[in-house]
C-alpha positions in Angstrom: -4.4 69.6 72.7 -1.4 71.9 74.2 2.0 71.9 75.6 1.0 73.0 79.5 4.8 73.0 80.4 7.8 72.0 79.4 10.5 70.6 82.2 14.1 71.0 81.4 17.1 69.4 83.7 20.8 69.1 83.0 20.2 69.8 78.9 22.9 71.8 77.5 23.1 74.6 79.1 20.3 74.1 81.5 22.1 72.9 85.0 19.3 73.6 87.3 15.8 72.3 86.9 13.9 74.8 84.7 9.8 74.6 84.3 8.1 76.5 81.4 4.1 77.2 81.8 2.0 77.9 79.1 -1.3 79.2 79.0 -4.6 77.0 78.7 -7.0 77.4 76.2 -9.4 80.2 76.6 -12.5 79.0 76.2 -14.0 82.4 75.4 -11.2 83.0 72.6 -11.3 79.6 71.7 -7.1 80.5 71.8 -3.9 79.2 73.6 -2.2 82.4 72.9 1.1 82.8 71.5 4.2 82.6 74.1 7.4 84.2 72.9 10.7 83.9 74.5 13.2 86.7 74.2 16.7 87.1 75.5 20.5 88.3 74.3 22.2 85.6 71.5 24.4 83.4 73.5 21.8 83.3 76.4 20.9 79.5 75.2 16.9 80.2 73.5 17.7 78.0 71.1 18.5 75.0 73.5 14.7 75.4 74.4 13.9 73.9 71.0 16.8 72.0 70.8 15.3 70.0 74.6 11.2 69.9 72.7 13.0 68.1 69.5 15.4 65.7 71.8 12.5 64.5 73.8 10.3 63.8 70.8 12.9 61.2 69.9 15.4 63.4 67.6 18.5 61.0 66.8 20.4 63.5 64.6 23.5 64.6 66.6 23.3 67.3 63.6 20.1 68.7 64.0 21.2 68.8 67.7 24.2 71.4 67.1 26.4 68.5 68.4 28.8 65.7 67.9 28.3 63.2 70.5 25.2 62.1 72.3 26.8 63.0 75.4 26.8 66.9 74.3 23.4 66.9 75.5 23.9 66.9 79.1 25.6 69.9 80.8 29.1 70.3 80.1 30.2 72.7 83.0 31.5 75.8 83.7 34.5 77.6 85.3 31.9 77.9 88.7 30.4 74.2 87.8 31.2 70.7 87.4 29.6 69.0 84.7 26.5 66.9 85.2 25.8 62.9 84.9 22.5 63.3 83.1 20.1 65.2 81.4 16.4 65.1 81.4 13.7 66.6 79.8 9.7 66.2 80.3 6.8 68.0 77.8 3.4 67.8 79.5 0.5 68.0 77.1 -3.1 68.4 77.8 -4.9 65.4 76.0 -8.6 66.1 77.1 -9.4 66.1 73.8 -7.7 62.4 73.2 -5.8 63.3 69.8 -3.1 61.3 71.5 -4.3 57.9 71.4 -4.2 56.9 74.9 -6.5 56.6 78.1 -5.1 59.9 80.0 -6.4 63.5 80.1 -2.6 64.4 80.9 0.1 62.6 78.6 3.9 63.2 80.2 6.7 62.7 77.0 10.0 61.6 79.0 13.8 61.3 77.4 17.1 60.7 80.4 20.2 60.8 78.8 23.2 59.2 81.2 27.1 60.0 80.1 27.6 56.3 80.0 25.5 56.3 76.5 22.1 55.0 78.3 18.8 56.1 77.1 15.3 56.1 78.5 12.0 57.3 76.7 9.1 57.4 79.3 5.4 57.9 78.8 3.8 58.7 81.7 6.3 57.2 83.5 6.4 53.9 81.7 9.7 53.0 79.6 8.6 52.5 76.0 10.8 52.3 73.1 11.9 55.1 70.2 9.2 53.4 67.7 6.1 54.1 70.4 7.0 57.9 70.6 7.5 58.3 66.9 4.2 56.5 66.7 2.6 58.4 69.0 3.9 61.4 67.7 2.5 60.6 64.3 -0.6 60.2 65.1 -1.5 63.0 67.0 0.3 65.0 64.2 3.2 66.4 65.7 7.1 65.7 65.7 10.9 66.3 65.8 11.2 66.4 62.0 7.6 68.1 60.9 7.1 71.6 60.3 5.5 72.0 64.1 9.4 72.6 64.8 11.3 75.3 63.1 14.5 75.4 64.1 16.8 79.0 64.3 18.2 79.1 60.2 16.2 76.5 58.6 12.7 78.7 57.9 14.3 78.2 54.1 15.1 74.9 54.0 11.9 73.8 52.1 11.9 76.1 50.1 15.7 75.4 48.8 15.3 71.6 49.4 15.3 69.7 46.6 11.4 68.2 44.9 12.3 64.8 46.3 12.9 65.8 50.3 10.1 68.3 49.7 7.6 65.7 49.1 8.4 63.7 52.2 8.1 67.2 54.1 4.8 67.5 52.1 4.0 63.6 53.5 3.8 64.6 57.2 2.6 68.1 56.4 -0.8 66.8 54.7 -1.6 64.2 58.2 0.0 60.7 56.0 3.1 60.6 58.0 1.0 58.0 60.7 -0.1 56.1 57.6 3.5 55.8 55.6 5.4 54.4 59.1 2.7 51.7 59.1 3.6 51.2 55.5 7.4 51.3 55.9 6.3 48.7 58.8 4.7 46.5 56.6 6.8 46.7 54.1 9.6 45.5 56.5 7.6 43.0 57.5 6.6 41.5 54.5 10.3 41.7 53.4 11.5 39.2 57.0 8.5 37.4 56.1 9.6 36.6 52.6 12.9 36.2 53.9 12.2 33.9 56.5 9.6 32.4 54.2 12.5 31.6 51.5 14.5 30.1 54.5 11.9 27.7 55.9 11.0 26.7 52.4 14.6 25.1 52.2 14.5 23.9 55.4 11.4 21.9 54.7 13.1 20.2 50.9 15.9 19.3 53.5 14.1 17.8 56.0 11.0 15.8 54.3 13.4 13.0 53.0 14.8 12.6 56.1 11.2 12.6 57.2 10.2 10.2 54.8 13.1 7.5 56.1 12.5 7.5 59.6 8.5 7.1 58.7 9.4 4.1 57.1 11.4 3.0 59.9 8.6 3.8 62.6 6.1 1.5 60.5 8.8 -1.4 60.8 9.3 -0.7 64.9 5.7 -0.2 65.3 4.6 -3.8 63.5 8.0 -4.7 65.5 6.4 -3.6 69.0 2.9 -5.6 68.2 4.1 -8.7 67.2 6.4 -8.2 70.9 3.4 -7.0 72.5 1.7 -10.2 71.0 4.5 -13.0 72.4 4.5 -10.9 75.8 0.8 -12.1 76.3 1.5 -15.6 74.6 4.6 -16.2 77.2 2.6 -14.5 80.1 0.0 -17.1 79.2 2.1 -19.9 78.9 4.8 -19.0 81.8 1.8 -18.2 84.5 0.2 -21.9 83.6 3.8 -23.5 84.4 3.9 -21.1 87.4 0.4 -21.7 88.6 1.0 -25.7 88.2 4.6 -25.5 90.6 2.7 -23.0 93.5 0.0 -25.7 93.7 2.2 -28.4 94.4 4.4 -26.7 96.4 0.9 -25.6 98.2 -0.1 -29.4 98.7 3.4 -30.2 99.5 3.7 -27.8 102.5 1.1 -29.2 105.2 2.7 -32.6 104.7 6.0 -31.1 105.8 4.9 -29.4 108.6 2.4 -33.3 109.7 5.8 -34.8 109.1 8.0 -32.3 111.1 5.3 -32.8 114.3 5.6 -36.0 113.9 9.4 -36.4 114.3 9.1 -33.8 117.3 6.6 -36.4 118.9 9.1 -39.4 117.6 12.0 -37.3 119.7 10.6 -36.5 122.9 9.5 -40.4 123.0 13.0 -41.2 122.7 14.4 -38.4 125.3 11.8 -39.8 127.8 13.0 -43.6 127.5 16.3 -42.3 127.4 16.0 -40.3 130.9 14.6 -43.8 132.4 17.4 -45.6 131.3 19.4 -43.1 133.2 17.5 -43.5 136.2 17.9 -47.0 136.4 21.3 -46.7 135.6 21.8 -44.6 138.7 19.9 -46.9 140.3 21.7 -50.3 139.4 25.5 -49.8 139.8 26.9 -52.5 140.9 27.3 -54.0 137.9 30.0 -51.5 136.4 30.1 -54.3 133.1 26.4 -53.6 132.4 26.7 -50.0 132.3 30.0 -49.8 130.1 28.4 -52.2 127.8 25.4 -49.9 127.6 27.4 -46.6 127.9 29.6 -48.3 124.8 26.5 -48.7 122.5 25.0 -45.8 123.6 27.9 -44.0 122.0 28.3 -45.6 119.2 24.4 -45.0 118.3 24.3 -41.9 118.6 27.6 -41.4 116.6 25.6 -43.6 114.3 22.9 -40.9 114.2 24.9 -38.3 113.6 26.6 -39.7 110.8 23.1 -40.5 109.8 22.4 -37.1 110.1 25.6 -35.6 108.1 24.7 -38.3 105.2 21.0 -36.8 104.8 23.2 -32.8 104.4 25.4 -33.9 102.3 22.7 -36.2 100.1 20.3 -32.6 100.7 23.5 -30.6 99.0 24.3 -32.9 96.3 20.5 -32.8 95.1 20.1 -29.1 95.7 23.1 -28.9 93.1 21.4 -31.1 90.7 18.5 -29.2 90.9 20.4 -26.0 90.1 22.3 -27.4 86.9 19.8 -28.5 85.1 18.3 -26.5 82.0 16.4 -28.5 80.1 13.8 -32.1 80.4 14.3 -35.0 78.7 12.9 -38.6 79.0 14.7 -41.1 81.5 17.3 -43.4 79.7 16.5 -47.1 79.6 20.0 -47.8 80.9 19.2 -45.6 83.7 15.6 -47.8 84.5 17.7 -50.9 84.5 20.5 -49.7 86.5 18.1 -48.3 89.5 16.1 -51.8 89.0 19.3 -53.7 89.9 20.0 -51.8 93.0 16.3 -52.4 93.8 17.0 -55.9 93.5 20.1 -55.9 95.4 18.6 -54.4 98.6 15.5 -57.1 98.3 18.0 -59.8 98.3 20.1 -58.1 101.4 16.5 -58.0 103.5 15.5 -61.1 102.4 18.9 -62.6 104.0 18.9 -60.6 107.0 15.3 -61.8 107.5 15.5 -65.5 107.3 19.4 -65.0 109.9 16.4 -64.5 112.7 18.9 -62.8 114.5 17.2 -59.4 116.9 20.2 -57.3 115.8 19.0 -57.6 112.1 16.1 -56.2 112.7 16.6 -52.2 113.1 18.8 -53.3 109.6 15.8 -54.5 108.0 13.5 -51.5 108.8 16.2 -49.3 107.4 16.5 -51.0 104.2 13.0 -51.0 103.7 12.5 -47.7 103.7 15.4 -47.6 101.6 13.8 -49.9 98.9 10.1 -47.8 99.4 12.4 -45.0 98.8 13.9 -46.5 95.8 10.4 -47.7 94.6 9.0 -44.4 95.1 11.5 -42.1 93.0 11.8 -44.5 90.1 7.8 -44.3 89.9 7.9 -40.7 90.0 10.2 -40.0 87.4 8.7 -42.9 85.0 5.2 -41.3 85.4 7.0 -37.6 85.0 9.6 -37.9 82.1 10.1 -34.3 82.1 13.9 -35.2 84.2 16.2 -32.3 84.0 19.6 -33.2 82.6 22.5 -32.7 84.3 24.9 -30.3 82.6 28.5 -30.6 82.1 29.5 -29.1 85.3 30.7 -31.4 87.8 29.1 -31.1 91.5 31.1 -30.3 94.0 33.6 -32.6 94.4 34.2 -32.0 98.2 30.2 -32.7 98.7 30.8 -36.7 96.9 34.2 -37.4 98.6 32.5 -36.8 102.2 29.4 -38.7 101.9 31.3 -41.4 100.3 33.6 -41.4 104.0 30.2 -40.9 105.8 28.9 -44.5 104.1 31.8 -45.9 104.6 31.9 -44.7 108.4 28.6 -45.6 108.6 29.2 -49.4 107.6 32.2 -49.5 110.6 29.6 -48.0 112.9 27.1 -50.5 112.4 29.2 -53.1 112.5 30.6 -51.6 115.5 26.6 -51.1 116.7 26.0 -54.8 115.4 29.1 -56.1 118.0 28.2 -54.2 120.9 24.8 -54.6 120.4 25.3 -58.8 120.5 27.5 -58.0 123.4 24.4 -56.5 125.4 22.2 -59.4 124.2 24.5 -62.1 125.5 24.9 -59.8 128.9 21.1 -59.5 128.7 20.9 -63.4 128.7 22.9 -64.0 131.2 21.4 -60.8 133.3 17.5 -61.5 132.1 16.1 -62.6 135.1 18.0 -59.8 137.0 17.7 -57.0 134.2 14.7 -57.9 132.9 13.2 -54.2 132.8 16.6 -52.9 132.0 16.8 -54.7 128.6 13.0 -54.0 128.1 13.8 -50.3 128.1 17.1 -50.6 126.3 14.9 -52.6 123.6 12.5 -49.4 123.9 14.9 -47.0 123.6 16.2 -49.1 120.1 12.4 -49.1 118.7 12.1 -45.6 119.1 15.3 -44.6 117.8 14.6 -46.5 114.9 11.5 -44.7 114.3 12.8 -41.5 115.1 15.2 -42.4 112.0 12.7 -43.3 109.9 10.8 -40.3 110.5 13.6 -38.3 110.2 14.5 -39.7 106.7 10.7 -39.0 105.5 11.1 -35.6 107.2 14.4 -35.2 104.7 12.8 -36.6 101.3 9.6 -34.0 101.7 12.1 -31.5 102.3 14.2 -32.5 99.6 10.7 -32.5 97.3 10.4 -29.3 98.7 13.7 -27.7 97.4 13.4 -29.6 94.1 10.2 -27.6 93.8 11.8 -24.2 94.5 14.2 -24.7 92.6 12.2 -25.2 89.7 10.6 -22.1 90.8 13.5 -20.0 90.6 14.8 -21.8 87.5 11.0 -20.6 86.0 10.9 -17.1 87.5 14.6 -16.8 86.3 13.4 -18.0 82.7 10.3 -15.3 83.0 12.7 -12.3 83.8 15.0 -13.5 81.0 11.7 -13.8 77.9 9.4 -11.4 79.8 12.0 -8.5 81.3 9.4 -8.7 84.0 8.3 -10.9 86.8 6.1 -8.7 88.7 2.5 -9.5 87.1 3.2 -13.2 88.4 1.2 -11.7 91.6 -2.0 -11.4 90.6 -2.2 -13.0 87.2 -4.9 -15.7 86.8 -3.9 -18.3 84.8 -5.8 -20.3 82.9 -5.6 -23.9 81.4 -3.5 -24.6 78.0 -2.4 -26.6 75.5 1.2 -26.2 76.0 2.5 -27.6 73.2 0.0 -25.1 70.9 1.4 -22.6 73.0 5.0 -22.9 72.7 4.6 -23.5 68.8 3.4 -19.8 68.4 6.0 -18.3 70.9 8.5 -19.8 68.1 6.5 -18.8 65.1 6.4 -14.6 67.0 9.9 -15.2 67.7 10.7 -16.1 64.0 8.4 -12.9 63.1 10.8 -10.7 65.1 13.8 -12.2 63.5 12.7 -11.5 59.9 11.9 -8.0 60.8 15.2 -7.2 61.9 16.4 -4.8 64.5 15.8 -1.2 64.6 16.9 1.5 66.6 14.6 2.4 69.3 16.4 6.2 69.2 14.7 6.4 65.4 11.2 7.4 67.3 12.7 10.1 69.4 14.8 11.2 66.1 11.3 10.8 63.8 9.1 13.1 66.6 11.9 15.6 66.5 11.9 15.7 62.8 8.3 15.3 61.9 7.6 17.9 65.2 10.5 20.4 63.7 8.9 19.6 60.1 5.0 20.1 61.3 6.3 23.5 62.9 7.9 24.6 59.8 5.3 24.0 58.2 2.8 25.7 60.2 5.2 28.8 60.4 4.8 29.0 56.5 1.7 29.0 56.1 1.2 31.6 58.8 4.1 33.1 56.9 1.9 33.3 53.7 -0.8 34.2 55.7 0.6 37.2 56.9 2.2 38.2 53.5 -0.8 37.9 52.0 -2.4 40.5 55.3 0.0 42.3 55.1 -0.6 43.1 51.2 -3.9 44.1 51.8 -2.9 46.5 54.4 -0.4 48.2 52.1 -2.8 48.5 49.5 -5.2 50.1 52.2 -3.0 52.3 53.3 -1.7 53.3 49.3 -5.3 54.0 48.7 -5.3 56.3 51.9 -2.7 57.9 51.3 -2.9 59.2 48.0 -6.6 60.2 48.8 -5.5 61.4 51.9 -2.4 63.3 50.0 -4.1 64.9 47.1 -7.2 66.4 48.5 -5.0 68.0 51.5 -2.5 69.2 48.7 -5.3 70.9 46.8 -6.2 72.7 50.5 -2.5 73.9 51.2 -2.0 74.7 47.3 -4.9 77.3 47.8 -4.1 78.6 51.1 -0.1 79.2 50.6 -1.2 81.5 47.6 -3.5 83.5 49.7 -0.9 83.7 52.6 2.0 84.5 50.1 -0.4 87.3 49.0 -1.0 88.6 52.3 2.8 88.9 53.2 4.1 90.1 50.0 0.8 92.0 48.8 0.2 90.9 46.0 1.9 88.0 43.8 1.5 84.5 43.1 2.6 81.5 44.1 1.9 77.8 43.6 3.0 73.9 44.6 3.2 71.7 41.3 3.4 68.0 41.9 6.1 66.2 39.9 4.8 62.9 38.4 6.8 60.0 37.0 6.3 59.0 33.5 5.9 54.9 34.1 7.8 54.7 30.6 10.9 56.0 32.6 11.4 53.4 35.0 15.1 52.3 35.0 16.0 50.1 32.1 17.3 46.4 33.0 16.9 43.1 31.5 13.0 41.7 31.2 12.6 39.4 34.3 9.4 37.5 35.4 8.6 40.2 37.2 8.2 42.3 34.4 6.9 40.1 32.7 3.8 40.3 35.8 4.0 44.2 36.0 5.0 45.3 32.2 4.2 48.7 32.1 2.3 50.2 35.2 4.1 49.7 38.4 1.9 51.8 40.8 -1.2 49.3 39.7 0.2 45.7 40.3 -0.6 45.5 44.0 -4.3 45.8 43.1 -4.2 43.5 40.4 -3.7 40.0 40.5 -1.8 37.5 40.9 -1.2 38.9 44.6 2.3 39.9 46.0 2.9 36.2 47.5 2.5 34.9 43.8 5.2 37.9 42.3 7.3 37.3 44.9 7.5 33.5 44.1 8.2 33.9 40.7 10.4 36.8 41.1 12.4 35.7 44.1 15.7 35.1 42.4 15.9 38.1 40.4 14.8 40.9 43.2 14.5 41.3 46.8 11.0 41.9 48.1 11.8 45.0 49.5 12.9 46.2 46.1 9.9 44.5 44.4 7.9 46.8 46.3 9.1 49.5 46.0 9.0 49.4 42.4 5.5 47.6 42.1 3.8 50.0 44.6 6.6 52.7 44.2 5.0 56.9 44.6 3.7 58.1 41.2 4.2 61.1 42.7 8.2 61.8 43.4 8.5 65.5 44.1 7.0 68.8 44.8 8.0 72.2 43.2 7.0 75.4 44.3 6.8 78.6 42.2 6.7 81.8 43.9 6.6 85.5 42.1 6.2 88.4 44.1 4.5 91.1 42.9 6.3 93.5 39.9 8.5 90.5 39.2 9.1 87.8 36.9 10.8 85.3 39.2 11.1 81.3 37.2 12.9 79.5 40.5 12.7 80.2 44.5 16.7 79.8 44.2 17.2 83.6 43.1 14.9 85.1 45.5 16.4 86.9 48.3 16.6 85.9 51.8 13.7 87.9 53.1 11.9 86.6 49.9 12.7 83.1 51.0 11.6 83.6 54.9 8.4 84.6 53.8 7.7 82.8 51.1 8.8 79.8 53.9 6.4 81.4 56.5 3.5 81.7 53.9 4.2 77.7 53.1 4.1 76.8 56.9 0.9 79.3 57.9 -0.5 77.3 54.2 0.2 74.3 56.2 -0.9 74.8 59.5 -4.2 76.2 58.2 -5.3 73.2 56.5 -3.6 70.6 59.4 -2.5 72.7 62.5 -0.3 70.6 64.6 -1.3 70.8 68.4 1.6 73.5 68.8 4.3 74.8 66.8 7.6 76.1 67.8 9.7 78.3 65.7 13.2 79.9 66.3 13.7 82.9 65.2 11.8 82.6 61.6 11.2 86.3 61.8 15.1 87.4 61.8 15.4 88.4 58.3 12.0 90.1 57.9 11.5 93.9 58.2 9.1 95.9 60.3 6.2 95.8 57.7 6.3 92.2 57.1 6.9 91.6 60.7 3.8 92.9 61.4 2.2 90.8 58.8 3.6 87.8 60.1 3.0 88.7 63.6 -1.1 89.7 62.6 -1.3 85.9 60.9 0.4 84.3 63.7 -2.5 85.7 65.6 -5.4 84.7 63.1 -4.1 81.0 63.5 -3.4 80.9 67.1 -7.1 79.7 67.4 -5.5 76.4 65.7 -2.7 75.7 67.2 -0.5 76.9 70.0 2.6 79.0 68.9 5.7 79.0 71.0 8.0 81.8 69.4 11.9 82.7 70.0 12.2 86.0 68.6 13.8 89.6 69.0 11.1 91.2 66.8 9.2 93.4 69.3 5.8 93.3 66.6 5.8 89.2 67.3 6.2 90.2 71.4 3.3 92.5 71.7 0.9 89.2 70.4 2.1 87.7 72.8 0.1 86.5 76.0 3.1 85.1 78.3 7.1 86.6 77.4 10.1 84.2 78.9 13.5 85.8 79.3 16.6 83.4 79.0 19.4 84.9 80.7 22.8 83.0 81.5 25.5 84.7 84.1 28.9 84.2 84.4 28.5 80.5 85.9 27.3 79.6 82.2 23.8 78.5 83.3 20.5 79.5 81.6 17.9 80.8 83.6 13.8 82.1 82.9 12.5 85.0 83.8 8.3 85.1 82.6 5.9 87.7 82.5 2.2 87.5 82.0 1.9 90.4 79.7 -2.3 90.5 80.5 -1.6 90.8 84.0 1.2 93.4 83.4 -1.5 95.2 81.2 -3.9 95.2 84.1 -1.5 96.6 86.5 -0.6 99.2 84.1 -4.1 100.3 83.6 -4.5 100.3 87.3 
């Protein structure tokens, strides 16, 4: 893996769109050559290395050489404006997959726009800071690592203090990947706990609650089957009463409709005797007394008839009203029986007179009062063999409805006496006009008979229909009852009732009803309120345990990745322990030099007061993770005296905390790196890198200007083992030292002219050898 080419846009001091190509690996060499990149100070090299560590996800404005983000992009010049945004791409070849992704050709992407917006692209896709640091990690290369050496920092490890040196040390020996996973993890388990901790109190405040509305739930469940119950006890008992009105009103209907033929029959009878009276009266008129005679009771019957008519509405009204203010049945009174006995009596006496009188005029009188009495007869057997009358409720009936029948009977009486008088006068006429009028009288006799049946029909047409509106009403009154017990009236349709003992049946409606009442209301809202709770309660309780799940995961991956680590860690130390020495020998010739680790004693661990977490980890810190009880258990015991995060650390806390290096050149006695000199330091800095990058080259290594404070002698050294470990790693160098140059295989100029913009100028230095030689 290599850096093919870098592209730079709008980055400091980089205006115009600048592309960088470095060689590929020679296969024959087995080398990606060393590029070096030359030019006057001021010319803007170092920006080069600046753009590499700003796309590899540098956020220190410091390490930068700025103060604000926005320094990045291209500030301007006296011949140019300043530029919106600043971009900069480095294309590595990844046939060998050490970046762990699907693509031969992996394209690292950073735009920085003056309004403060980032973007970090990999091939194209956006992706976030973690991913590239990731990324970065793993295939052993990044901003902060010694694969970038920045222009005056070659000496920074080696005057850093043992502490920073060990997490230099971290990402030099290939742990870095492993130690961001474990700071991950540890972050993780820390929320976990956290959140953990926070659903724990959730749950002691909720389960009472919980409890409560179960109890109330039990009570509106046993609530809803005892209704459930009395819902199929009333449908039961209100679809027999239903079932029992429909049939009657069923039987009831095809004698109204025989009836209502009947009287149309009865009518067109009288309409055709009535249209031959009228013939003959047109026929016969010279007797002008005859016809007003006839014209006079003609009249007055059928005002008769019409107040016959109006006495059947308003008695139809009245009833109808009855029927609608009853609410409930009761036996009828005995005063009641006698009273409607005497008024049966009464009209047998009347017909009984008006019978043995003899006289004709008596006799459409009779017929009407004996269908009066049959009447009579009729309802009082009725309602003795049905007790079940409905009694009338305090309301008054309309009073209008009383006044005018009572004027209609009493209008009625005139009229027949009226009828009665005319109809004698006729009969005397008749007498003296019989042997003239014989057929007229005939017909007007005719035309009396079927009137009076057409009455008589018309009063039983009335009754059914007033049996036919008691029964509706009682319908309505029952469907009325259903939608006030059962809510519902609907299943009336196609319910099939069946036979039942009524009186069983309204016992156990009372004895449900008296169920429901003991019970007591309860708020129908409590199920909602008890499936939120118990559904927030189940959840929470779900999201602990996956919470202890994952705190108990995620302890076993940090003691994997402990155990990694420091295996990882001390056999790579032992490898860059030996091969610093024998690259500090080469550059100084002779001396020694050595990395020591620096251990902490577990009996110095900072003093505090004995807590149950000591108590669980007493004297060896580093060995409690891979002991028991397990972290969840500290934690639990130790959660009000330290914070997980802390626990941690100190449980699972480095042994190891620093690094020191010793380094005595040859014909010295030299205790600290502090009093060497600065050459001393550069090398001794190279030698520690070269030590490095022996044991785990990075894919490519840039360094700025390392070689600025060595002399010819050693820069030949330095220059001769940049070559030996170019077949490791691919070395981009910025340097003024011409022995660095002639190793290399490509040179890049940076120039900048007076418009303040850097610009490249390359040269392939085997192909200028070539032409040379040529």
């Amino acid at each position: 893996m290599f850096i093919k080419s870098i592209e730079i846009q709008g980055f400091k001091s980089f205006a115009q769109k600048t592309l960088l190509t470095f060689p590929s690996r020679n296969i024959t060499t087995d080398r990606c050559g060393i590029a070096c990149i030359v030019g006057p100070n001021g010319s803007g090299k170092s920006n080069l290395v600046d753009a590499i560590r700003w796309v590899l996800g540098e956020q220190s404005l410091k390490s930068l050489r700025g103060k604000k983000s926005q320094d990045v992009i291209f500030s301007g010049s006296e011949k140019k404006g300043r530029l919106g945004m600043s971009e900069v791409k480095i294309i590595i070849d990844n046939t060998a997959h050490l970046v762990p992704i699907d693509y031969d050709e992996v394209i690292i992407s950073r735009k920085m726009y003056r309004d403060g917006e980032s973007q970090y692209l990999i091939n194209n896709s956006k992706v976030r800071l973690q991913d590239i640091l990731l990324l970065a990690a793993k295939a052993n290369f990044g901003q902060k690592s010694y694969s970038i050496v920045s222009q005056g920092s070659i000496d920074q490890v080696i005057m850093a203090n043992p502490s920073d040196r060990k997490e230099y040390f971290d990402e030099a020996v290939g742990v870095k990947e492993f130690q961001i996973k474990r700071d991950s993890s540890i972050n993780k388990l820390e929320n976990a706990w956290n959140n953990l901790l926070q659903i724990d109190a959730l749950l002691t405040e909720i389960s009472p609650r919980l409890n409560s509305l179960t109890r109330q739930v039990h009570r509106l469940e046993r609530r809803a089957k005892i209704e459930a119950e009395l819902e199929q006890t009333q449908k039961k008992y209100y679809g027999w009463l239903n079932r029992q009105l429909t049939q009657q009103v069923t039987d009831l209907k095809p004698k109204l409709q025989t009836a209502e033929v009947e009287l149309a029959k009865k009518d067109q009878e009288l309409k055709a005797a009535q249209q031959r009276l009228s013939s003959l009266e047109k026929q016969d008129t010279s007797n002008s007394k005859f016809t007003e005679l006839q014209s006079r009771y003609q009249k007055l019957l059928e005002q008769k008839n019409k107040l016959r008519e109006e006495q059947l509405m308003l008695e139809h009204k009245i009833e109808m009203a009855k029927q609608r203010q009853t609410i409930k049945a009761s036996p009828l009174p005995i005063l009641e029986i006698i009273k409607k006995l005497k008024a049966i009596a009464s009209l047998q006496d009347q017909i009984s007179k008006n019978i043995e009188s003899g006289k004709a005029d008596k006799i459409g009188q009779i017929k009407s009062d004996t269908k009066d009495l049959a009447s009579l007869i009729k309802d009082l057997i009725s309602q003795l063999e049905n007790p079940q009358v409905k009694e009338k409720v305090a309301t008054e009936i309309d009073p209008s409805f009383i006044k005018d029948l009572e004027a209609v009977k009493k209008d009625l009486g005139a009229m027949e006496k009226q009828l009665s008088g005319a109809s004698t006068d006729i009969a005397n006429f008749n007498q003296d006009q019989q042997k003239q009028k014989g057929e007229f009288f005939d017909l007007q006799r005719k035309i009396s008979d079927r009137q009076n049946q057409y009455n008589q029909q018309a009063s039983a047409v009335s009754e059914i229909r007033i049996e036919m509106a008691k029964l509706e009403t009682r319908q309505q009154s029952l469907t009325q009852e259903i939608k006030d017990e059962v809510k519902d009236s609907g299943w009336l349709k196609d319910y099939q009732a069946e036979k039942i003992n009524e009186v069983a049946l309204h016992e156990e409606i009372i004895k449900q009803r008296r169920q429901l009442e003991l019970i007591g209301g309860v708020d129908p809202q409590v199920i909602d309120e008890h499936k939120k709770v118990k559904d927030r309660h189940d959840f929470l309780s779900t999201q602990a345990d996956d919470l202890r799940n994952s705190i108990k995961s995620l302890e076993k991956i940090i003691t994997d990745l402990d155990e990694k680590i420091q295996v990882q860690f001390d056999e790579a130390f032992k490898n860059i322990n030996k091969e610093f020495a024998k690259f500090f020998n080469t550059l100084f010739g002779g001396g020694k030099a050595t990395l020591t680790l620096i251990k902490q004693d577990p009996n110095e661990v900072e003093e505090k007061k004995p807590t149950e977490t000591d108590v669980a980890n007493p004297q060896n810190p580093d060995e409690s993770l891979l002991a028991s009880p397990s972290i969840l258990d500290q934690l639990q015991n130790a959660e009000k005296s330290i914070s997980p995060k802390r626990f941690l650390k100190k449980t699972t806390g480095k042994v190891i905390t620093g690094i020191d290096i010793t380094a005595t050149p040859p014909g010295k006695k030299v205790s600290s790196v502090n009093i060497l000199s600065g050459g001393e330091r550069s090398l001794t800095a190279i030698a520690l890198i070269c030590a490095i990058i022996a044991n785990n080259p990075s894919p490519f290594v840039i360094l700025d200007e390392v070689d600025a404070a060595l002399d010819e002698t050693n820069s030949q050294r330095f220059s001769k083992i940049l070559d030996e470990l170019s077949h490791k790693t691919q070395f981009i160098v910025i340097t003024h030292n011409r022995a660095t140059m002639q190793k290399a295989s490509i040179l890049y100029g940076v120039t900048m002219g007076d418009d303040g913009i850097s610009k490249l100028l390359s040269l392939q230095l085997e192909e200028a050898a070539k032409i040379v030689r040529q």
